[in-house]
FIKOLZA-1660 file (N, C-alpha, C; in steps of 0.1 Angstrom, whole numbers, plus 5000, padded with zeros to 4 digits):
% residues 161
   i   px   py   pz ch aa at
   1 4368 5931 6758  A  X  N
   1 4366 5931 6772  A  X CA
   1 4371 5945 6778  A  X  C
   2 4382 5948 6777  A  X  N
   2 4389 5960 6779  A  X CA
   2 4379 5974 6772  A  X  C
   3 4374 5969 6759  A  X  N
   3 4368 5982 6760  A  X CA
   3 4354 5984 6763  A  X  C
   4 4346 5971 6768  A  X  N
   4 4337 5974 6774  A  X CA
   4 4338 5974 6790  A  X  C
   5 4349 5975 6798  A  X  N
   5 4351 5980 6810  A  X CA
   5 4355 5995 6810  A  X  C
   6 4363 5998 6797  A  X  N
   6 4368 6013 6797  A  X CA
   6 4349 6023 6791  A  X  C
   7 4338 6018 6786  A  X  N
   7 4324 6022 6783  A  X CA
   7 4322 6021 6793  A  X  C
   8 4318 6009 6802  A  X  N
   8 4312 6010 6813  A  X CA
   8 4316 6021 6825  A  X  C
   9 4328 6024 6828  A  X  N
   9 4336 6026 6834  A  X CA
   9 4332 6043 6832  A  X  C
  10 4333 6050 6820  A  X  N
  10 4328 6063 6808  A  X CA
  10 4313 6065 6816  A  X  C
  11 4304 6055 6813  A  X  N
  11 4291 6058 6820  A  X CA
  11 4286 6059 6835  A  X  C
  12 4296 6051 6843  A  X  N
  12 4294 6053 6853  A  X CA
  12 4299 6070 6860  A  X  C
  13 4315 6071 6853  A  X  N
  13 4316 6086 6859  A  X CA
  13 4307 6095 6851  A  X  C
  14 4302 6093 6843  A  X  N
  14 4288 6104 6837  A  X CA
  14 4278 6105 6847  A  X  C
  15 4271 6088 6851  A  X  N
  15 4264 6093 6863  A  X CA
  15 4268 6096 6874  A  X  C
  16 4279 6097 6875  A  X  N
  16 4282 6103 6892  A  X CA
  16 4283 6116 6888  A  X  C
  17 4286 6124 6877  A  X  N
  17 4287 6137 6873  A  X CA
  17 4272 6144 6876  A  X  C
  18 4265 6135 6866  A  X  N
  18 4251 6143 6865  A  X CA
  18 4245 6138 6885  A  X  C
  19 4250 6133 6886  A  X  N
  19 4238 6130 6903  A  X CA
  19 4245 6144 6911  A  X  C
  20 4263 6144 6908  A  X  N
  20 4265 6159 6918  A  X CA
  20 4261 6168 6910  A  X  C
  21 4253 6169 6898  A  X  N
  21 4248 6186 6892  A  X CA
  21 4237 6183 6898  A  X  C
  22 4228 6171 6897  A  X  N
  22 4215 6172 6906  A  X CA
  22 4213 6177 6916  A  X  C
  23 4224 6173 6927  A  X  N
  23 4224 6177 6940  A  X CA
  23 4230 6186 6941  A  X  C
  24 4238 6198 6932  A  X  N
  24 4237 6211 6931  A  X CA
  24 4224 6217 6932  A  X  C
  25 4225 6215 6918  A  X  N
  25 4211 6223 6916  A  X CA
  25 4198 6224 6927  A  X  C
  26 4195 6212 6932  A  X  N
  26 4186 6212 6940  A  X CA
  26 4188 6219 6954  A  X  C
  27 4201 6213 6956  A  X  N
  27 4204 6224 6972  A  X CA
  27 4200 6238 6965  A  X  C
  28 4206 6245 6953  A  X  N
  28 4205 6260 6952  A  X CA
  28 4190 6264 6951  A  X  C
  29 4182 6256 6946  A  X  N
  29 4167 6256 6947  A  X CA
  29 4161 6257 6958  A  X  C
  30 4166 6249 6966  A  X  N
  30 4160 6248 6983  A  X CA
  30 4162 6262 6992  A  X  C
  31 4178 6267 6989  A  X  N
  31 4181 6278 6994  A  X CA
  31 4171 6292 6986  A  X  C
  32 4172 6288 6979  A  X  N
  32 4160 6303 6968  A  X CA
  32 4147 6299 6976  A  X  C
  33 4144 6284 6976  A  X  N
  33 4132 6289 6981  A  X CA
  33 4131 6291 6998  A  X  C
  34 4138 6289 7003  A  X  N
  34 4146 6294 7019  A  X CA
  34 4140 6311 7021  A  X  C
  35 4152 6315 7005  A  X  N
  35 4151 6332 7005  A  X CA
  35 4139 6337 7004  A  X  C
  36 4127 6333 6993  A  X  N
  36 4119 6335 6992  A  X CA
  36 4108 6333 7002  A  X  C
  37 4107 6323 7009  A  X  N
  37 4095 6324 7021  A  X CA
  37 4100 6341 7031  A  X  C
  38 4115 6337 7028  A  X  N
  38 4120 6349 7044  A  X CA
  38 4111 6362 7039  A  X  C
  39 4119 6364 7028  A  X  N
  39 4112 6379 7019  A  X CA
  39 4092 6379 7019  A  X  C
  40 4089 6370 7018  A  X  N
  40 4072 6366 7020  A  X CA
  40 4068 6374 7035  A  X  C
  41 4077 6364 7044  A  X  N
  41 4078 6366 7058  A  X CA
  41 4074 6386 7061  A  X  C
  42 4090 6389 7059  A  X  N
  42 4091 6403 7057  A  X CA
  42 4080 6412 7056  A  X  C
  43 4071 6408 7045  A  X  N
  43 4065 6417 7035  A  X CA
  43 4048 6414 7041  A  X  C
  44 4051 6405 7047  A  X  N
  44 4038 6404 7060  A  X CA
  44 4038 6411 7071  A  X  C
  45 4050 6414 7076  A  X  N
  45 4053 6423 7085  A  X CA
  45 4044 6432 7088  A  X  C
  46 4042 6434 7106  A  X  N
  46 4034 6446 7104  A  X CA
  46 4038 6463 7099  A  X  C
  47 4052 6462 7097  A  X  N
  47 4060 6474 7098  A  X CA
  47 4051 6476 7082  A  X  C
  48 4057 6465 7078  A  X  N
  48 4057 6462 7062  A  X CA
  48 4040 6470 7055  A  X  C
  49 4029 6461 7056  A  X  N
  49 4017 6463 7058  A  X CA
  49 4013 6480 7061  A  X  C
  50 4021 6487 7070  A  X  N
  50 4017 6500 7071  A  X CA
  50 4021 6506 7064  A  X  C
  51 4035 6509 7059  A  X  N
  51 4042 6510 7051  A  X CA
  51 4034 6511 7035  A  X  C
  52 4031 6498 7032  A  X  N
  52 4019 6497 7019  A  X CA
  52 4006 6504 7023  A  X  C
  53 4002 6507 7033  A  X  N
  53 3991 6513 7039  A  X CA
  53 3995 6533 7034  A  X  C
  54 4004 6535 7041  A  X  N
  54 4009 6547 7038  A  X CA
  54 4014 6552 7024  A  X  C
  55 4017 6539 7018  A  X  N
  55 4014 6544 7004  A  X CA
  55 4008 6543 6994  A  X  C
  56 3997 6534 6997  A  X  N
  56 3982 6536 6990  A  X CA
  56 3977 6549 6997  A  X  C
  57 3975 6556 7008  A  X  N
  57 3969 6565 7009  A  X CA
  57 3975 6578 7006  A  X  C
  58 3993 6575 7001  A  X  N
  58 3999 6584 6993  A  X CA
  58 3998 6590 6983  A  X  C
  59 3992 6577 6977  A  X  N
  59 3989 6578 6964  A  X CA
  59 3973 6582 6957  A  X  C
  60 3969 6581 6966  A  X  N
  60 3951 6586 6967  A  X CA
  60 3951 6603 6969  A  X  C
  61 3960 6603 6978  A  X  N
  61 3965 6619 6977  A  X CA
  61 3968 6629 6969  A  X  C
  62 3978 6622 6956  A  X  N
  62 3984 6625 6949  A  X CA
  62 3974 6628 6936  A  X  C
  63 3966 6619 6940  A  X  N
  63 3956 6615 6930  A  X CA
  63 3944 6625 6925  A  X  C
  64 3940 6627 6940  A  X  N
  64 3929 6638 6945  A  X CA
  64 3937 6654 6939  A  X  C
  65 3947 6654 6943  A  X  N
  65 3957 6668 6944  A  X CA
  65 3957 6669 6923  A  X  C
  66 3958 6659 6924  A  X  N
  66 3964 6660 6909  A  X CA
  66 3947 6664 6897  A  X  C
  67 3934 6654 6905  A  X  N
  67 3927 6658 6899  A  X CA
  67 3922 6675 6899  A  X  C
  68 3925 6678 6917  A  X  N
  68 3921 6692 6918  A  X CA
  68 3926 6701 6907  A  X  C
  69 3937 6700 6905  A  X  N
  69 3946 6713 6901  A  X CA
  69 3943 6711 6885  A  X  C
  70 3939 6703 6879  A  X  N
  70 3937 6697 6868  A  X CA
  70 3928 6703 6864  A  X  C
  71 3916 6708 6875  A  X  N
  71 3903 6712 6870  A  X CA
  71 3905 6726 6877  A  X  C
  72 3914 6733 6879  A  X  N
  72 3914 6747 6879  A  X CA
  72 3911 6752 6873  A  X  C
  73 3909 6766 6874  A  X  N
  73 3906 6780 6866  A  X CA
  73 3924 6784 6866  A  X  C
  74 3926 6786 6854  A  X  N
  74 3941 6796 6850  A  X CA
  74 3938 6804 6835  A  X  C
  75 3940 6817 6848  A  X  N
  75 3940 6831 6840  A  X CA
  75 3953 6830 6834  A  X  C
  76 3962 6831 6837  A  X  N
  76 3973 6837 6835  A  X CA
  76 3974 6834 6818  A  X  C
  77 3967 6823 6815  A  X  N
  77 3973 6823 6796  A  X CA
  77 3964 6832 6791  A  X  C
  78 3948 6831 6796  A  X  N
  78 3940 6840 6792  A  X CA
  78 3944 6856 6793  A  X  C
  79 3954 6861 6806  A  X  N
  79 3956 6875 6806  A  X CA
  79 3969 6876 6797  A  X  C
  80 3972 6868 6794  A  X  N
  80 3986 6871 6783  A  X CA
  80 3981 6870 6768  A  X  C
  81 3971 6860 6762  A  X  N
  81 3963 6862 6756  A  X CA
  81 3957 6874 6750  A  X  C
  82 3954 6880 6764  A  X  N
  82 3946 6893 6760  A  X CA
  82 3951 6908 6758  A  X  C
  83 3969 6905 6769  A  X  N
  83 3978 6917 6766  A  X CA
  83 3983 6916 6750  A  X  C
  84 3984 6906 6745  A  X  N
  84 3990 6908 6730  A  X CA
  84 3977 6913 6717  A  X  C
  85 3967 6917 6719  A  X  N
  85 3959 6918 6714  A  X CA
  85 3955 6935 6712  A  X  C
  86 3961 6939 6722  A  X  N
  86 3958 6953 6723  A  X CA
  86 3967 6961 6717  A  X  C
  87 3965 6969 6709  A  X  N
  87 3970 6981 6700  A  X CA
  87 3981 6987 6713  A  X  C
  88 3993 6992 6710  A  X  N
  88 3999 7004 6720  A  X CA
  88 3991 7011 6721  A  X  C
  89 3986 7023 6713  A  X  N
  89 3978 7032 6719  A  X CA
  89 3964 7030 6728  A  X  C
  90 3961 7019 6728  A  X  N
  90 3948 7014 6738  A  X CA
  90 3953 7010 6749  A  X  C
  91 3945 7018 6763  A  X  N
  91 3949 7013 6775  A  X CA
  91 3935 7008 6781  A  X  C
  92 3936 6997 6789  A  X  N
  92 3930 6992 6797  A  X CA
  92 3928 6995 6810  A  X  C
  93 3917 7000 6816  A  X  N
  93 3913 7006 6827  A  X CA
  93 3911 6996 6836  A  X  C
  94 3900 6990 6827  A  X  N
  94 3891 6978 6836  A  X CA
  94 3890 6963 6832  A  X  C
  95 3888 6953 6845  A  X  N
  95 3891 6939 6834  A  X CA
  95 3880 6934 6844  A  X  C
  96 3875 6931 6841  A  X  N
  96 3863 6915 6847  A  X CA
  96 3865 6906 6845  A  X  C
  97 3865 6896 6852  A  X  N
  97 3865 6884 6849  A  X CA
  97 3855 6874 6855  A  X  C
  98 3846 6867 6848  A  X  N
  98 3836 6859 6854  A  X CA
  98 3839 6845 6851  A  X  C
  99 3848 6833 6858  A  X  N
  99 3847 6820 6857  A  X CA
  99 3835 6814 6854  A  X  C
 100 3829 6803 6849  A  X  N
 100 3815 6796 6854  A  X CA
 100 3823 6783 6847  A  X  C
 101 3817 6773 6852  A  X  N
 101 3820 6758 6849  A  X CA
 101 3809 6753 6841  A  X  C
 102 3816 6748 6831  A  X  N
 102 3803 6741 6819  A  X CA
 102 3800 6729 6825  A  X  C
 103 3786 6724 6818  A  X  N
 103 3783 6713 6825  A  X CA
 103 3791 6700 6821  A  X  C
 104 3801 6705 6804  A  X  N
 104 3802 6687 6804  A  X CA
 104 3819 6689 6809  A  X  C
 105 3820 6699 6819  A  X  N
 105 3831 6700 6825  A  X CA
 105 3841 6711 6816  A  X  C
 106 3850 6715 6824  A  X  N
 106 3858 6728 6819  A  X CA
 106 3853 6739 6823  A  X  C
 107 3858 6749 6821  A  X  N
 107 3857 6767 6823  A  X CA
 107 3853 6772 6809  A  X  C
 108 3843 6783 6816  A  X  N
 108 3837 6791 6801  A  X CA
 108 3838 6803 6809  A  X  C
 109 3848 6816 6806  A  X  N
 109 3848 6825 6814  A  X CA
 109 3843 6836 6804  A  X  C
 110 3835 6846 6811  A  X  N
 110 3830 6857 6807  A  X CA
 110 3841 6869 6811  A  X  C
 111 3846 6880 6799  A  X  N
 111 3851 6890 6802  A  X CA
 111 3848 6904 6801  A  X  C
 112 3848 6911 6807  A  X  N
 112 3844 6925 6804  A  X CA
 112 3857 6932 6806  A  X  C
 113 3856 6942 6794  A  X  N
 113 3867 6953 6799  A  X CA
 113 3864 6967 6794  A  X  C
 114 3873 6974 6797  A  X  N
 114 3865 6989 6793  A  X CA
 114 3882 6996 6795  A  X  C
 115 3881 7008 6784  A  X  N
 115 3897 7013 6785  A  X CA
 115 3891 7024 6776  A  X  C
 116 3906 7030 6773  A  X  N
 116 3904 7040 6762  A  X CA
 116 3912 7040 6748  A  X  C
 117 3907 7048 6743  A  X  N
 117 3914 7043 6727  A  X CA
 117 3916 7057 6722  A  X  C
 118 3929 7063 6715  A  X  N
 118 3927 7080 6709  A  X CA
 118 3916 7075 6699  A  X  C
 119 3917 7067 6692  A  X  N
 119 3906 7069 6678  A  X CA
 119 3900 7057 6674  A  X  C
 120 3892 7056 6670  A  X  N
 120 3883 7050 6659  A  X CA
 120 3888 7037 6659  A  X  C
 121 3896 7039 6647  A  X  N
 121 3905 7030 6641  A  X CA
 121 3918 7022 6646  A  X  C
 122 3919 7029 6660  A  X  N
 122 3924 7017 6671  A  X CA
 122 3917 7009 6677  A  X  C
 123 3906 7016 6680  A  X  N
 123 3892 7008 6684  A  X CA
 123 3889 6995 6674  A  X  C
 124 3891 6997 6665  A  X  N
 124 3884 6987 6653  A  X CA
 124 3893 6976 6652  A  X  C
 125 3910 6983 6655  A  X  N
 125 3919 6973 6653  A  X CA
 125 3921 6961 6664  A  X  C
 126 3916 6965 6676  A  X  N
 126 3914 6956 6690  A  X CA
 126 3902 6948 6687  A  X  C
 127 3891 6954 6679  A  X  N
 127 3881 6944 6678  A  X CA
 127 3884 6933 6667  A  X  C
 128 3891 6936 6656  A  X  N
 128 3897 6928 6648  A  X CA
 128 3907 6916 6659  A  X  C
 129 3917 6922 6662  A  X  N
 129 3923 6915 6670  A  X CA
 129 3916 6902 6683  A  X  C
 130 3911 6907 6687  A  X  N
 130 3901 6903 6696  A  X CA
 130 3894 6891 6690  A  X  C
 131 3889 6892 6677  A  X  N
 131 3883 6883 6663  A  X CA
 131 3889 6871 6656  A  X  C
 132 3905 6879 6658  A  X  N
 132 3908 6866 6650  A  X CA
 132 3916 6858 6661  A  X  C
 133 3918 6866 6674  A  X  N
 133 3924 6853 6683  A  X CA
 133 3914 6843 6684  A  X  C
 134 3919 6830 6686  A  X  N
 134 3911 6819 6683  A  X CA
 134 3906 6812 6693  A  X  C
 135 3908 6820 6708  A  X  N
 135 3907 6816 6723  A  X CA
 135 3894 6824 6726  A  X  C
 136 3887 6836 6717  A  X  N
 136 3882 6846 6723  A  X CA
 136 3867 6842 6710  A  X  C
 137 3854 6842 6716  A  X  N
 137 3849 6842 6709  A  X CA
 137 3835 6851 6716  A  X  C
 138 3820 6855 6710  A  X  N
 138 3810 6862 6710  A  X CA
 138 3820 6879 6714  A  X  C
 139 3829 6881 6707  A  X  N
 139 3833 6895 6714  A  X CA
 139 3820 6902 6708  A  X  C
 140 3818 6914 6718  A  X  N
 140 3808 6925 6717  A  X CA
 140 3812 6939 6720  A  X  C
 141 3814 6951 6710  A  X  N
 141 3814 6962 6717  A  X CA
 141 3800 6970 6712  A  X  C
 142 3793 6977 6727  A  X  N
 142 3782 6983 6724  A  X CA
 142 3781 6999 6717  A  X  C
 143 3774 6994 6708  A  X  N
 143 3777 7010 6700  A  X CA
 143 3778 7022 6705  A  X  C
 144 3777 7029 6714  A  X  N
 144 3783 7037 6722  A  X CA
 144 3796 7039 6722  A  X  C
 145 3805 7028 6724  A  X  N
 145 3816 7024 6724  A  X CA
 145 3820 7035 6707  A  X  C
 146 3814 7034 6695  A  X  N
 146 3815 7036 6680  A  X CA
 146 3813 7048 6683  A  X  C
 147 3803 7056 6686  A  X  N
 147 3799 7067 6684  A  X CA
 147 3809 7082 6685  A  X  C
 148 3820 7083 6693  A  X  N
 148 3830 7091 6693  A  X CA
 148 3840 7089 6680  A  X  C
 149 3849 7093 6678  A  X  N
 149 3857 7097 6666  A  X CA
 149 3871 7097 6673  A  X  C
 150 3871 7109 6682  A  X  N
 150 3885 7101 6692  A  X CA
 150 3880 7104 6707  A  X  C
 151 3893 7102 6714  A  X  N
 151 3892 7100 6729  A  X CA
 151 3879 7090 6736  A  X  C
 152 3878 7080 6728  A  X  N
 152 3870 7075 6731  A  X CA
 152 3869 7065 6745  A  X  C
 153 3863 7068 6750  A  X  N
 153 3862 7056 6763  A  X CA
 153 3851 7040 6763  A  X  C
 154 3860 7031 6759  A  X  N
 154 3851 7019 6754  A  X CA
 154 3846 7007 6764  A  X  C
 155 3838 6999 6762  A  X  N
 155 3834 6990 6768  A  X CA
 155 3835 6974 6756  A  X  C
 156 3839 6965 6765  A  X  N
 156 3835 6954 6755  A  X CA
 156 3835 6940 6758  A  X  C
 157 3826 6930 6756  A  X  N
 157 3823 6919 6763  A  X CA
 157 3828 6906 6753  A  X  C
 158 3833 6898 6758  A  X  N
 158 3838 6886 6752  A  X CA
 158 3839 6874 6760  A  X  C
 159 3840 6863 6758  A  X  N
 159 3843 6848 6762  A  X CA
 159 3852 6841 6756  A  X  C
 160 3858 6832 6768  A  X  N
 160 3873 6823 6761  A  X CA
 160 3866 6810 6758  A  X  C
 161 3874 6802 6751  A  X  N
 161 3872 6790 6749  A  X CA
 161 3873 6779 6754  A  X  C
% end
């Protein structure tokens, strides 16, 4: 008898245990979900709403800006490109540069340039040069350009890649 009042006795403070974790638990549930409507509340806000407004159109901006500059024209690698290519003794007078946009998108730029060279065979070494950079392709110099021996004053046409 005693030890089925000391069982009975065992299960009943078990369930009074487990009923005040219930009623923990559930008050802290009630209060989260308290928190959460407030923050819903908030986020409806008009402040709020413009807020998301100004930064969708932040980001459309960002977007636009980013595609522009994306699809620029930049010389500057092409003009560094083209200073390591040239012999010391060859100077550069003249430089053209003609941008045009391909159709399946990108830059195909046309270059002309025209300088002087003492001889021949610095002439030959810029067109070599010119040949094997791997950015620079249809180079052209018009035989005129060949025909002197030295002090030559040259012309010559190429395209980047």
């Amino acid at each position: 008898m005693i030890l089925g009042i000391l069982v009975l006795f065992f299960f009943i403070c078990l369930s009074l245990i487990l009923l005040s974790v219930k009623i923990f638990v559930s008050g802290e549930t009630e209060a989260q979900k308290i928190l959460v409507e407030q923050k819903e509340k908030e986020l409806l806000a008009p402040q709020m709403q413009a807020l998301q407004q100004n930064l969708t159109n932040f980001n459309q901006t960002l977007f636009q800006l980013e595609s522009f500059y994306q699809n620029q024209f930049k010389i500057t690698k092409t003009l560094e490109q083209i200073s390591t290519v040239f012999p010391s003794e060859i100077y550069l007078t003249n430089l053209s540069v003609s941008p045009q946009i391909k159709e399946e998108g990108g830059w195909q730029t046309s270059y002309n340039i025209s300088g002087f060279s003492p001889d021949r065979d610095k002439l030959l070494k810029l067109k070599e040069n010119l040949d094997k950079q791997g950015s620079f392709q249809e180079v052209y110099f018009p035989p005129v350009s060949w025909m002197k021996i030295a002090n030559i004053n040259f012309t010559a046409t190429f395209k980047s890649k």
